[in-house]
C-alpha positions in Angstrom: 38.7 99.4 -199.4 39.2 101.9 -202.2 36.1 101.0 -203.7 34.1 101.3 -200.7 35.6 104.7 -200.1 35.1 105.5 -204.0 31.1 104.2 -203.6 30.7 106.3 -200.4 32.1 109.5 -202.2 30.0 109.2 -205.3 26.7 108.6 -203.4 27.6 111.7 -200.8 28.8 114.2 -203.3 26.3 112.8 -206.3 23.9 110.8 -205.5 24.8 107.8 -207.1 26.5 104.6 -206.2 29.5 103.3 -207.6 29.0 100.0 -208.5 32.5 98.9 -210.3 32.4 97.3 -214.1 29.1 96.2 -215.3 28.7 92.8 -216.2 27.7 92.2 -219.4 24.5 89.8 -219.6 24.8 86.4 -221.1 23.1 85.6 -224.5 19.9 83.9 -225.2 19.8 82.0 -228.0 16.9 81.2 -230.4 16.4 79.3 -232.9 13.2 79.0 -235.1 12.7 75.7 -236.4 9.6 77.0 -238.8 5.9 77.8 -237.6 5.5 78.1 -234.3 8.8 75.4 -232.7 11.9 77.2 -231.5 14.7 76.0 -229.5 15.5 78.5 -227.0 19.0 77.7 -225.1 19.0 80.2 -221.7 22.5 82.2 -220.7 23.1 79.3 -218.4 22.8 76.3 -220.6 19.3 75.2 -219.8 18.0 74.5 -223.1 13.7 74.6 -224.0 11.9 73.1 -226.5 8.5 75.5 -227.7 5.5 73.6 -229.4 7.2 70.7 -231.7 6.0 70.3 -235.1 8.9 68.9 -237.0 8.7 65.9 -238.9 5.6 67.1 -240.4 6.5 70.4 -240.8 6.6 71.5 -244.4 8.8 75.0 -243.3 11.4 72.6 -240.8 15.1 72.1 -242.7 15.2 68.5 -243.6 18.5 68.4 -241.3 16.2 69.8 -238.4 14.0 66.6 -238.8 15.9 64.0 -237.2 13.7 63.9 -233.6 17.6 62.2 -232.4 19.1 65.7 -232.2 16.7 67.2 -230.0 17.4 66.6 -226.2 16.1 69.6 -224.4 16.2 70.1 -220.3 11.6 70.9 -221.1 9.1 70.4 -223.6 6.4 73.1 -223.8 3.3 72.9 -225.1 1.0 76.1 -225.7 -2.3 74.3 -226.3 -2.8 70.5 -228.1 -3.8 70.9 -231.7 -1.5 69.0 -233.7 1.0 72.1 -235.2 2.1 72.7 -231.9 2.5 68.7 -230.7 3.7 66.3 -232.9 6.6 65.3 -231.7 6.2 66.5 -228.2 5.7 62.4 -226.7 8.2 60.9 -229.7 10.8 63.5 -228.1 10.1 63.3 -224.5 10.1 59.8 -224.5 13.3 59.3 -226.5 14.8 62.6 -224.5 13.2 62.2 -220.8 12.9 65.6 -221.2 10.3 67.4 -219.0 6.6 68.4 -220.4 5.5 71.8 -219.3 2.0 72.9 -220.6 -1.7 73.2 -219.1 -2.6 71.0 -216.4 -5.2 69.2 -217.9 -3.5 69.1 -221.4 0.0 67.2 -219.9 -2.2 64.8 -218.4 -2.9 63.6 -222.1 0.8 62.3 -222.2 2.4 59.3 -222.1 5.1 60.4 -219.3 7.2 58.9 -216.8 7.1 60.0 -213.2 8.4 63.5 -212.1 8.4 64.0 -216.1 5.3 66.1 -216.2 5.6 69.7 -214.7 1.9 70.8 -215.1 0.5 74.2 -214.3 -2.4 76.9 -214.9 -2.4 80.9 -215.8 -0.6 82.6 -212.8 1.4 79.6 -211.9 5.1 79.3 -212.8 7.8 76.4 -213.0 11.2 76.4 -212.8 13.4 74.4 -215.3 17.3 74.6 -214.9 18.4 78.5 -214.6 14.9 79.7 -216.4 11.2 80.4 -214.7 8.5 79.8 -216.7 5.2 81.5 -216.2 2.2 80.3 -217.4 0.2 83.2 -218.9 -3.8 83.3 -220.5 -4.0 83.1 -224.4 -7.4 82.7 -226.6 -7.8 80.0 -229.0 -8.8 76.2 -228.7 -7.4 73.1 -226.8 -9.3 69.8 -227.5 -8.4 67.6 -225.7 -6.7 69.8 -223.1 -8.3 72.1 -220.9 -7.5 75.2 -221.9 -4.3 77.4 -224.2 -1.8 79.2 -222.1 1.0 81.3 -223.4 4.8 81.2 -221.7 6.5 84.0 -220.1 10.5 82.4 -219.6 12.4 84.7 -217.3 16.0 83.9 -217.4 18.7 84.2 -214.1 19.6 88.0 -215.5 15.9 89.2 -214.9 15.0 89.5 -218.8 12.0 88.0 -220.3 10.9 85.9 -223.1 7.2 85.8 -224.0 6.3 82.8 -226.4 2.2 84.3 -227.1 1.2 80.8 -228.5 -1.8 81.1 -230.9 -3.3 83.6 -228.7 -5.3 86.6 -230.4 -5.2 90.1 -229.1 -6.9 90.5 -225.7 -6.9 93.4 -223.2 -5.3 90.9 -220.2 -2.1 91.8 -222.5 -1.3 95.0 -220.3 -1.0 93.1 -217.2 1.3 90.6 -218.8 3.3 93.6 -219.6 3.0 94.7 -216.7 3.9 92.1 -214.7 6.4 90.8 -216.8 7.4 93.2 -219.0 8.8 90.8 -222.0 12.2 91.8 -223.6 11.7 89.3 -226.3 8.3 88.4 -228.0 7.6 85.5 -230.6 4.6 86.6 -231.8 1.9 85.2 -233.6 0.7 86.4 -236.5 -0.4 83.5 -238.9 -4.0 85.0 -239.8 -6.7 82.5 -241.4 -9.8 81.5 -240.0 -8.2 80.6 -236.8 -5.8 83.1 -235.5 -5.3 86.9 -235.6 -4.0 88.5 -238.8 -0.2 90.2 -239.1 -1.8 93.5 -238.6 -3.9 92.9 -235.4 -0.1 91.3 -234.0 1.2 94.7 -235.0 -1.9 96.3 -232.7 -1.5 94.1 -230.2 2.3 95.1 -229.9 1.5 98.8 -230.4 -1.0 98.9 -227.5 0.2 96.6 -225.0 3.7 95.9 -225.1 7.6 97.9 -225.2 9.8 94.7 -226.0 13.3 95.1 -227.4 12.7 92.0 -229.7 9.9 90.9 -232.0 9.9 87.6 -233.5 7.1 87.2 -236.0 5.8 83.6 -236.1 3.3 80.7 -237.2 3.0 82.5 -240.5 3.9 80.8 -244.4 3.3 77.2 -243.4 -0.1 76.7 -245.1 -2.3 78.3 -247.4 -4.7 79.2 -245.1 -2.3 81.0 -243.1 -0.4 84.4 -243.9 2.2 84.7 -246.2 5.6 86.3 -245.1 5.2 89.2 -247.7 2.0 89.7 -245.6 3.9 89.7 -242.2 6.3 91.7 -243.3 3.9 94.9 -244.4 2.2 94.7 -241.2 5.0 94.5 -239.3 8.1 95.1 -241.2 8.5 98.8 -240.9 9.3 98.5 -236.4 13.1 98.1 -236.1 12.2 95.7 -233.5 10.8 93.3 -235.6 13.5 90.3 -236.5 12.2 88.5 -239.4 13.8 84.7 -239.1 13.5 82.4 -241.9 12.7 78.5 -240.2 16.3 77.1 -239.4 17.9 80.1 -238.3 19.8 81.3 -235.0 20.0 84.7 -233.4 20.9 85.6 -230.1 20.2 88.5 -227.9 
């Protein structure tokens, strides 16, 4: 009663509702097992697997390489080439966890039934307390169809955007748009095949207001960028979290 009569006050004499203590959101948690995997555990428990390369992984802890510990609610899969699958069947067999990736690309697996949970670019699944949207990228997929990115929107309304090895494309103010991504693991590995740490930096600068940037799929091989690299393109936005493989933050 006195709340209602303190709400009704507030929003005659000020215009504003009285809404009682805030509640604090819960955390996500991320973990960057080196290039482009993470383990990303949602404020509800439901725990997501992102692009496995791990055994093979020269930047993965050696403790991080035992495929036993890994028993995620989803898989997902960005596009096929091998840096961003290697252990996606070995885990989902062993785990029975769920494979989330391009339609045509989950096909390609080895997976029991209701395991696969396939999709295309405006599509969206929904895995424990997290939706996951399937966005465009541009890069490669053979076999596979086509790359996607992952937009993971959690129960609290905040939003994770995994970019897989896209490059920058203009489509990136509607994903902002539509999604607007608190937290971004971005690409920026450079090479032949992927955009280089400063075109990520451009890419942020035009297209997207996250809270969080998580440089990425950088310092594995020489072709790729080195983190000294990443971290002069990048390094001077406050946003920027620079993780070394193996570690944990939440937000």
């Amino acid at each position: 009663m006195r709340l209602g009569l303190l709400s009704a006050i507030a929003a005659l004499c000020f215009g504003v509702a009285f809404h009682g203590p805030a509640q604090a959101a819960g955390k996500i948690k991320v973990t960057w097992i080196g290039h482009a995997t993470f383990e990303v555990v949602s404020p509800g428990g439901t725990t997501l697997l992102l692009d496995p390369f791990i055994t093979k992984n020269p930047k993965a802890p050696a403790a991080m390489k035992d495929l036993s510990r890994y028993k995620p609610d989803a898989i997902l899969v960005t596009h096929s080439h091998f840096d961003h699958t290697a252990d996606a069947q070995a885990i989902a067999t062993a785990s029975g966890a769920k494979v989330v990736g391009a339609s045509d690309h989950v096909r390609s697996f080895e997976l029991a039934k209701g395991q696969d949970l396939r999709g295309n670019p405006g599509g969206k699944v929904k895995v424990g307390d997290v939706t996951i949207h399937f966005v465009p990228a541009m890069h490669s997929s053979t076999p596979g169809g086509r790359p996607v990115g992952f937009v993971l929107e959690f129960a609290d309304g905040r939003t994770l955007y995994d970019t897989g090895d896209t490059g920058i494309f203009g489509d990136m103010s509607l994903i902002q748009e539509i999604h607007k991504p608190n937290i971004i693991l971005l690409q920026a590995g450079g090479g032949p095949f992927n955009q280089d740490p400063e075109i990520a930096a451009l890419a942020i600068k035009k297209f997207f207001k996250p809270d969080v940037i998580v440089p990425m799929h950088y310092g594995t091989f020489p072709i790729l960028a080195g983190a000294a690299e990443v971290e002069k393109a990048l390094g001077g936005d406050k946003r920027v979290k620079i993780m070394q493989p193996g570690d944990t933050a939440e937000f």
